[in-house]
C-alpha positions, 0 to 999 in steps of 0.5 A: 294594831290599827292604823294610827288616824293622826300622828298624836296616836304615834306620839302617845304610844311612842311615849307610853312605851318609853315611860314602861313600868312608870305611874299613869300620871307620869305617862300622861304628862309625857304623853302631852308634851310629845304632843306639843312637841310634835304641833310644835315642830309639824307647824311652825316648821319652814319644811314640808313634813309628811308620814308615807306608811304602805305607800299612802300619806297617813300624815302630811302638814299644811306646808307640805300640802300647799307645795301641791296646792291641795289641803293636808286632809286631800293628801291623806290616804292618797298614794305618796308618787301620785303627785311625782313627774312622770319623768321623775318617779323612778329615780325618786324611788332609787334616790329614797330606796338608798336614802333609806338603806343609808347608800345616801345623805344628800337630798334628792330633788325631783318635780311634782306636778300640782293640782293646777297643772303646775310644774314644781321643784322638791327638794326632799330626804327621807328616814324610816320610823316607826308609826302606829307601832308598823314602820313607816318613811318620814318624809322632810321637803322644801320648796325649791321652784324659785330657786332653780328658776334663779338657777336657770336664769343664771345659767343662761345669763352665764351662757349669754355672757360666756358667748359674748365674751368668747365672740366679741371682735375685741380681744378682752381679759378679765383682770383681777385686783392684783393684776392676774389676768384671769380669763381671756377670750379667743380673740386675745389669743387669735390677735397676740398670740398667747394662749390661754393656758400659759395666760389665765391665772399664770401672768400679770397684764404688766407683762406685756406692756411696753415699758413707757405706758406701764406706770401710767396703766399702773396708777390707772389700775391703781386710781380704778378700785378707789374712784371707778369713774376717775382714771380714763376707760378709753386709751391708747397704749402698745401691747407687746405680741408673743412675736416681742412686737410693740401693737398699737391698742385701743383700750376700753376698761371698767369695773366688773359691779360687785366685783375688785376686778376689771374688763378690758377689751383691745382693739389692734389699731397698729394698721391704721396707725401705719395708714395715718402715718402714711397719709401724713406722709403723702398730705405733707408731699402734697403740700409741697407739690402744692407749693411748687405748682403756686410758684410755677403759677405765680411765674406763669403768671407773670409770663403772660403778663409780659405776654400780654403788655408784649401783645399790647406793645405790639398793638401800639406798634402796628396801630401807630406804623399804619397810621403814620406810615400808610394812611397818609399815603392812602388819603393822597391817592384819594386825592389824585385823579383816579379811575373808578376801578382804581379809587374803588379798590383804593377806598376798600383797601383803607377800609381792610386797613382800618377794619384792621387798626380799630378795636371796634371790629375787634370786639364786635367780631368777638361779642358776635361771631356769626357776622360776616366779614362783609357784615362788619365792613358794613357796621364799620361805616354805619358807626362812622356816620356814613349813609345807606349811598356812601357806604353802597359808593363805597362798596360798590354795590346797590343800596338794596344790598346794604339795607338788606345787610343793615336788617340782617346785622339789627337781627343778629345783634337782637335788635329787631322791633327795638325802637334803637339807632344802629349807629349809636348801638355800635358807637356803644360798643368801644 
């Protein structure tokens, strides 16, 4: 018999054969709606139908072309792998073979390359029939690229999420609604203890929390599966070790989207709760040392007060005794008949005595370090009025060297080229 040109020869025959010895009528009215039927089904199938005789497509549908990108006439008498991944034609011939001889049920998927170049998935079964009176493969597929590209990028988002959540610093579980905690990472084993075997899906969460915060971490649970924003994410609780000690634990927790359960992630802060007890412990110490040290303070304080009015007192004291008690007797010296050598030392002695006795001295001693002793007997007399002779008489030395003291005391005193009266520069002073 030849070779059927469209699968509606197929149908006409099949129909013709089914109806046997029945009238020419009949057989022409059966033969229709097998045509019908089989427009029907090839063209508004979601399936890509295709009739592979002699290992060539005799007849494939517009669905099924489109996987390829070529149009139903381009396919037929074309051999029906021509289109199959290299990488894929031998197990797509095993898969059909056992398909075939009924060792499979399942469908098989393999890749296709297109007419554009393109890379796409198949997914297809196949069954043997008869075509043209010859035996042919009737061949069903869909489309499955979109799908297993989904399929790829949920495994990889599996994969990136599985190893975030195995490499995270926290140790983290995922809990269900009824509190079974059904997946834990490594760092909850590494931090209390627990291994996974005897945790995932074996015990609840309020296992191992200290018995004052589990009714509190309860009702949170409890609060999360109404209203996800209400109950906290971020607090603290103690989480009990497999060593039956209380931890410290900075909790973060929150829904799972599209889920009744939860993931919690714990960070042991039992260390530096430890440390802030002890900087509580050296901040009140300090405080205290604090407080000693402002009272030794305030007491030194009040002892150099005394020390200072003591100073003071002593001052007075000695100030008052030399002008009491020695000036007087100096002036009637003065007043005796003297020799030069004698009255000359009498006058430098009074001259140490006051130098001695008068703040000024001391505060311009102290304001200018770099005068001389003779310097400041010299300014001494200047305050006092006397003139370039008397304090040279006084000193018993020439003019000269008193004008050359007076110059060096306006220099060191910065009053060079200043239009300033010595005498009333250093009566300022006091």
């Amino acid at each position: 018999m030849p070779r059927a040109k469209n699968p509606q020869m197929s149908f006409r025959a099949a129909a013709m054969i089914a109806e046997g010895k029945r009238g020419p009528s009949r057989v022409a009215d059966t033969v229709q709606e097998s045509e019908h039927l089989f427009r029907t089904l090839t063209e508004k199938s979601v399936a890509g139908i295709y009739v592979v005789q002699d290992g060539r497509f005799c007849f494939v549908n517009d669905n099924a072309a489109s996987y390829a990108g070529y149009s139903a006439e381009e396919l037929i008498g074309k051999k029906s792998d021509f289109m199959v991944h290299a990488e894929d034609r031998q197990a797509v011939k095993l898969n059909a073979r056992d398909m075939l001889r009924g060792k499979r049920s399942s469908p098989h998927e393999f890749r296709i390359i297109t007419l554009q170049g393109k890379v796409r998935w198949v997914l297809e079964t196949v069954a043997s029939i008869t075509f043209g009176g010859r035996p042919a493969i009737l061949g069903n597929s869909m489309d499955i690229t979109e799908e297993k590209h989904a399929q790829e990028q949920l495994r990889e988002s599996e994969t990136w999420y599985r190893k975030l959540f195995e490499t995270t610093g926290a140790a983290t579980m995922i809990l269900e609604e009824d509190t079974t905690i059904s997946l834990v990472n490594r760092e909850f084993v590494h931090q209390f203890g627990y291994t996974r075997e005897e945790t995932e899906n074996r015990r609840s969460w309020t296992e191992f929390i200290a018995a004052e915060d589990l009714d509190r971490m309860k009702e949170y649970h409890r609060l999360r599966r109404i209203d996800p924003e209400g109950p906290p994410k971020n607090y603290e609780f103690r989480f009990i070790s497999n060593t039956g000690e209380a931890r410290n634990v900075y909790l973060t927790v929150d829904m799972i989207p599209g889920t009744r359960k939860s993931i919690a992630s714990m960070v042991d802060i039992t260390d530096l709760r430890r440390a802030d007890e002890t900087l509580k412990v050296r901040g009140r110490e300090l405080e205290n040392k604090t407080i000693e040290l402002e009272e030794l303070n305030a007491a030194l304080r009040v002892l150099l007060k005394r020390r200072e009015e003591d100073r003071n007192e002593l001052e007075e004291k000695v100030l008052s005794n030399v002008k009491k008690l020695v000036l007087p007797y100096i002036e009637k010296l003065k007043k005796d008949p003297l020799d030069p050598m004698t009255r000359t030392s009498i006058l430098v002695l009074e001259s140490n005595l006051r130098d001695i006795i008068a703040p000024f001295s001391t505060k311009l001693s102290s304001i200018h370090m770099n005068l001389t002793p003779r310097e400041l007997q010299v300014a001494s007399l200047i305050k006092e009025g006397k003139a370039t002779k008397e304090i040279a008489e006084f000193l018993n030395v020439s003019p000269s060297a008193v004008n050359i003291c007076r110059h060096r005391i306006r220099h060191k005193l910065g009053l060079n080229n200043r239009k300033i009266n010595l005498q009333t520069y250093l009566s300022q002073l006091v």
